[in-house]
KOLDRENRO-786243 format. One record per residue: x, y, z of N, C-alpha, C in turn. Coordinates in Angstrom, 2 decimals. Layout:
+---------+---------+---------+---------+---------+---------+---------+---------+---------+
|    n.px |    n.py |    n.pz |   ca.px |   ca.py |   ca.pz |    c.px |    c.py |    c.pz |
+---------+---------+---------+---------+---------+---------+---------+---------+---------+
|       X |       Y |       Z |       X |       Y |       Z |       X |       Y |       Z |
...
+---------+---------+---------+---------+---------+---------+---------+---------+---------+
% end
This chain:
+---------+---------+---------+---------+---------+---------+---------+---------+---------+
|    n.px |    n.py |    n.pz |   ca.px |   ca.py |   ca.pz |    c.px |    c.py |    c.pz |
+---------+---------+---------+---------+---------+---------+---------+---------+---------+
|  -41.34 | -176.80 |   48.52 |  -42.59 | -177.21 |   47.90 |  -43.21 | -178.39 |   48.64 |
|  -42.77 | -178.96 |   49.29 |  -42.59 | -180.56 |   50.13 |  -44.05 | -179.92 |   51.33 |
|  -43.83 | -178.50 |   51.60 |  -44.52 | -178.45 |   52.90 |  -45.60 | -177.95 |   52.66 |
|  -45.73 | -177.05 |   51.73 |  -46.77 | -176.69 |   50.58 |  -47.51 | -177.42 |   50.34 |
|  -47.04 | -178.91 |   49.64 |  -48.01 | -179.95 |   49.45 |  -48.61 | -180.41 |   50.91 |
|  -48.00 | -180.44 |   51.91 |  -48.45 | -181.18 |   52.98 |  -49.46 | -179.96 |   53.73 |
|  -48.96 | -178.76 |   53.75 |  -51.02 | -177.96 |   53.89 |  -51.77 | -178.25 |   53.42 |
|  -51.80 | -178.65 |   51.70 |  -52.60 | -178.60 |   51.07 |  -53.41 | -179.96 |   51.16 |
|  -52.33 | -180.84 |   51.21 |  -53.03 | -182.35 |   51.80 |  -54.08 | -182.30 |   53.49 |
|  -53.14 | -181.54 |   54.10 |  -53.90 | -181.45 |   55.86 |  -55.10 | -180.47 |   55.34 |
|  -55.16 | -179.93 |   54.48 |  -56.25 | -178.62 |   54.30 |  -57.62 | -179.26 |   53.01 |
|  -57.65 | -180.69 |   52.96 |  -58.31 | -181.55 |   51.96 |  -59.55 | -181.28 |   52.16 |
|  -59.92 | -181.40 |   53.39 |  -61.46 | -181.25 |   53.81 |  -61.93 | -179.66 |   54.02 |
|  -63.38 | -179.74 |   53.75 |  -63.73 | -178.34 |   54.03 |  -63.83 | -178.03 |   55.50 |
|  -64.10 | -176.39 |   55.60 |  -63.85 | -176.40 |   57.06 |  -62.87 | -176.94 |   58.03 |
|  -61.16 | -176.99 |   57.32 |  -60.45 | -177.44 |   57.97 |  -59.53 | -176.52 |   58.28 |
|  -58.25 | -177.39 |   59.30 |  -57.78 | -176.05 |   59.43 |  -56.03 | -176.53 |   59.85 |
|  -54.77 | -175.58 |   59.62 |  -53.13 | -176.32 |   59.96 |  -52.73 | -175.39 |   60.90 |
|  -51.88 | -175.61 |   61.67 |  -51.29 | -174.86 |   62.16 |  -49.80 | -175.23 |   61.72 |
|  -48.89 | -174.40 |   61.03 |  -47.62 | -174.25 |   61.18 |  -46.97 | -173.46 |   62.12 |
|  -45.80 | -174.67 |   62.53 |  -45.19 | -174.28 |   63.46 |  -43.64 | -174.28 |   63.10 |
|  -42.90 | -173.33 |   63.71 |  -41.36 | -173.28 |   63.19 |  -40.51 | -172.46 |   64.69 |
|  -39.25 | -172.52 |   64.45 |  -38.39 | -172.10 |   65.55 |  -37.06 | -172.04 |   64.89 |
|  -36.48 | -170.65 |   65.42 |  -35.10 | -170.13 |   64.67 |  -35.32 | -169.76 |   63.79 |
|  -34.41 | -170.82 |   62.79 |  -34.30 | -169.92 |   60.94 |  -35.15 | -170.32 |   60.22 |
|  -35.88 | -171.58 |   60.48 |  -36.94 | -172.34 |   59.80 |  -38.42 | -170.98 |   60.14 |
|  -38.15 | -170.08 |   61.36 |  -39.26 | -169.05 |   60.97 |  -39.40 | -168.62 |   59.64 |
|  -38.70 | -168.27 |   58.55 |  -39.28 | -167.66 |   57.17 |  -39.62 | -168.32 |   56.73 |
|  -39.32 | -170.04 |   56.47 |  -39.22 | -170.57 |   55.86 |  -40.71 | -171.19 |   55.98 |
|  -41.57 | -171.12 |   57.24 |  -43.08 | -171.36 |   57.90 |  -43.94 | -170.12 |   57.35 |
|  -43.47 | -169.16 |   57.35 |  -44.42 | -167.29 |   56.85 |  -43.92 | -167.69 |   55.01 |
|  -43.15 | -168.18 |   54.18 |  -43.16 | -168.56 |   52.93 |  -44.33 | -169.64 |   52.61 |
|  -44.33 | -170.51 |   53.67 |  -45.14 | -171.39 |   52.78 |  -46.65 | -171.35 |   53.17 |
|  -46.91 | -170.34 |   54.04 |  -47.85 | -170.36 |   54.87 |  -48.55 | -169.06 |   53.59 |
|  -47.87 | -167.79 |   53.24 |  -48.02 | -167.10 |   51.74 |  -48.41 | -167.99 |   50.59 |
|  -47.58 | -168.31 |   50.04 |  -47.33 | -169.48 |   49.02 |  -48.80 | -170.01 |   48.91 |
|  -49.23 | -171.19 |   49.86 |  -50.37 | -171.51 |   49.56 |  -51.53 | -170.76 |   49.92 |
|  -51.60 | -169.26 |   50.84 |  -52.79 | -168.76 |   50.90 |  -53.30 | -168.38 |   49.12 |
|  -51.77 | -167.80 |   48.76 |  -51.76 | -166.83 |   47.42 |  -52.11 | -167.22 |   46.29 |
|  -51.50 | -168.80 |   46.20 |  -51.50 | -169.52 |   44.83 |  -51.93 | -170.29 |   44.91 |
|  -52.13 | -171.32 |   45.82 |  -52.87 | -172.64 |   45.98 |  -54.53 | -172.43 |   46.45 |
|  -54.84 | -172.17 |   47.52 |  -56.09 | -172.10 |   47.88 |  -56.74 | -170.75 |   48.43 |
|  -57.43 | -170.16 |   47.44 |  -57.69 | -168.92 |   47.92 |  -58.82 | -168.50 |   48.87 |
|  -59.67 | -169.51 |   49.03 |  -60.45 | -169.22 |   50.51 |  -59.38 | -169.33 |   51.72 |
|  -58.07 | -169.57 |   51.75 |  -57.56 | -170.06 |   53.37 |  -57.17 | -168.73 |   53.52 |
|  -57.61 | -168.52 |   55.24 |  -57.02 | -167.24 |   55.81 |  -56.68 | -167.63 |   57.18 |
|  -55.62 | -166.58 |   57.36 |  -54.43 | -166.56 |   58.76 |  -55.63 | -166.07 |   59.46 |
|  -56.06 | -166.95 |   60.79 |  -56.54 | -166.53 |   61.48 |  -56.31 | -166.25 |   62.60 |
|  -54.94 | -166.54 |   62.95 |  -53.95 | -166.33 |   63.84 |  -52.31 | -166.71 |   64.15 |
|  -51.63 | -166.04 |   64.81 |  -50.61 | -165.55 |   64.52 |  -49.79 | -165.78 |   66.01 |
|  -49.16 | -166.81 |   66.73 |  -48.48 | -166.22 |   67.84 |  -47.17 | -166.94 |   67.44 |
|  -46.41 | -165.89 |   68.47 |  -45.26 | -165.56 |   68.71 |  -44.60 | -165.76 |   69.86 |
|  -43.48 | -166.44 |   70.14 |  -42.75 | -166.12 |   71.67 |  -40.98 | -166.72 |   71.40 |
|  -40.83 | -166.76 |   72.59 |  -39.25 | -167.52 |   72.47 |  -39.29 | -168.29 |   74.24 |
|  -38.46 | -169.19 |   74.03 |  -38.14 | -170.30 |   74.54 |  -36.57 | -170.72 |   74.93 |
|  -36.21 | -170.56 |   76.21 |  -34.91 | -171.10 |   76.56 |  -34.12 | -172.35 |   76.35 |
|  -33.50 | -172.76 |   75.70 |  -32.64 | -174.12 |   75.58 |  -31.52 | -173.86 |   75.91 |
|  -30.66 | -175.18 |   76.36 |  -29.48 | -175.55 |   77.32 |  -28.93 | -175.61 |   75.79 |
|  -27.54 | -174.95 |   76.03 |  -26.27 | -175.43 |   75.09 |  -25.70 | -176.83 |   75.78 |
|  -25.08 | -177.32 |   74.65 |  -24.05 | -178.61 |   74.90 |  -23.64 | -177.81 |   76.21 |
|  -22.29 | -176.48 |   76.22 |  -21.64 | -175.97 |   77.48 |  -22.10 | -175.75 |   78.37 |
|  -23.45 | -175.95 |   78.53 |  -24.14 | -176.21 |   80.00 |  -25.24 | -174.85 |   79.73 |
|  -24.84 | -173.47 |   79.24 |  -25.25 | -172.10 |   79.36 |  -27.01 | -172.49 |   78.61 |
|  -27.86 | -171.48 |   78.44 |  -29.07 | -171.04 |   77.82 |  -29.02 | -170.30 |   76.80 |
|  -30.02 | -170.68 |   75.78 |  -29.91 | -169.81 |   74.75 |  -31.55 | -169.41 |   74.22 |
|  -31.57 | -168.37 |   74.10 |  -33.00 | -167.85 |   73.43 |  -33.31 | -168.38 |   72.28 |
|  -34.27 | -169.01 |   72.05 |  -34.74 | -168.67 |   70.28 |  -36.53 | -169.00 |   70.04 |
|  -36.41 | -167.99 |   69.05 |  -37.69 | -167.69 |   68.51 |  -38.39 | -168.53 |   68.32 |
|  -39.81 | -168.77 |   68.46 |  -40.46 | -169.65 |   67.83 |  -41.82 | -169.17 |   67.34 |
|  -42.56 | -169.23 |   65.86 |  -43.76 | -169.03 |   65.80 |  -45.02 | -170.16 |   65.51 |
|  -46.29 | -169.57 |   65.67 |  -47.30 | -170.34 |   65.70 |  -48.45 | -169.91 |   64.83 |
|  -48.58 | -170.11 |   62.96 |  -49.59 | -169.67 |   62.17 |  -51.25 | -170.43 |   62.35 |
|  -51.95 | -170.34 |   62.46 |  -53.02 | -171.12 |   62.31 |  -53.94 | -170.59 |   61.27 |
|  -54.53 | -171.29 |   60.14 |  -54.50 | -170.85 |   59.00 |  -56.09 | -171.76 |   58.66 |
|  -56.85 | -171.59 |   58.48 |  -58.39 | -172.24 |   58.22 |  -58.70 | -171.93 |   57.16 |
|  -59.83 | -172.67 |   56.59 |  -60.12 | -172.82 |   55.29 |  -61.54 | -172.82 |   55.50 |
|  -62.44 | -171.24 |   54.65 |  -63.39 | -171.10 |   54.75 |  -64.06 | -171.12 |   53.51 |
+---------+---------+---------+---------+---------+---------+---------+---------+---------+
% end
């Protein structure tokens, strides 16, 4: 609910606009709250875009590891 409030605070003014951003497991947890307040909180805001990719990081053991990351951008009309 913590992040919920904080769209809704970044989304105060008209004509504004958030982008949530998340990576790994925190992805659902960015598409929940990014729902959440289109659905129940403010019903003019719409997804106006959507990207997607993944990104290499170094393990402690030296090796690379993939992980997901997304990018909602969400405006208020």
């Amino acid at each position: 609910m913590a992040y919920c409030l904080a769209v809704m605070t970044a989304l105060k003014d008209d004509k504004s606009e958030v982008i949530l951003m998340a990576r790994g497991r925190a992805i659902s947890k960015a598409v929940d709250v990014a729902e959440v307040v289109r659905n129940q909180f403010i019903s003019n805001l719409v997804i106006k875009d959507i990207s997607i990719g993944t990104e290499q990081m170094e393990t402690e053991e030296g090796g690379t590891r993939n992980i997901s990351n997304i990018a909602i951008l969400m405006v208020k009309e």
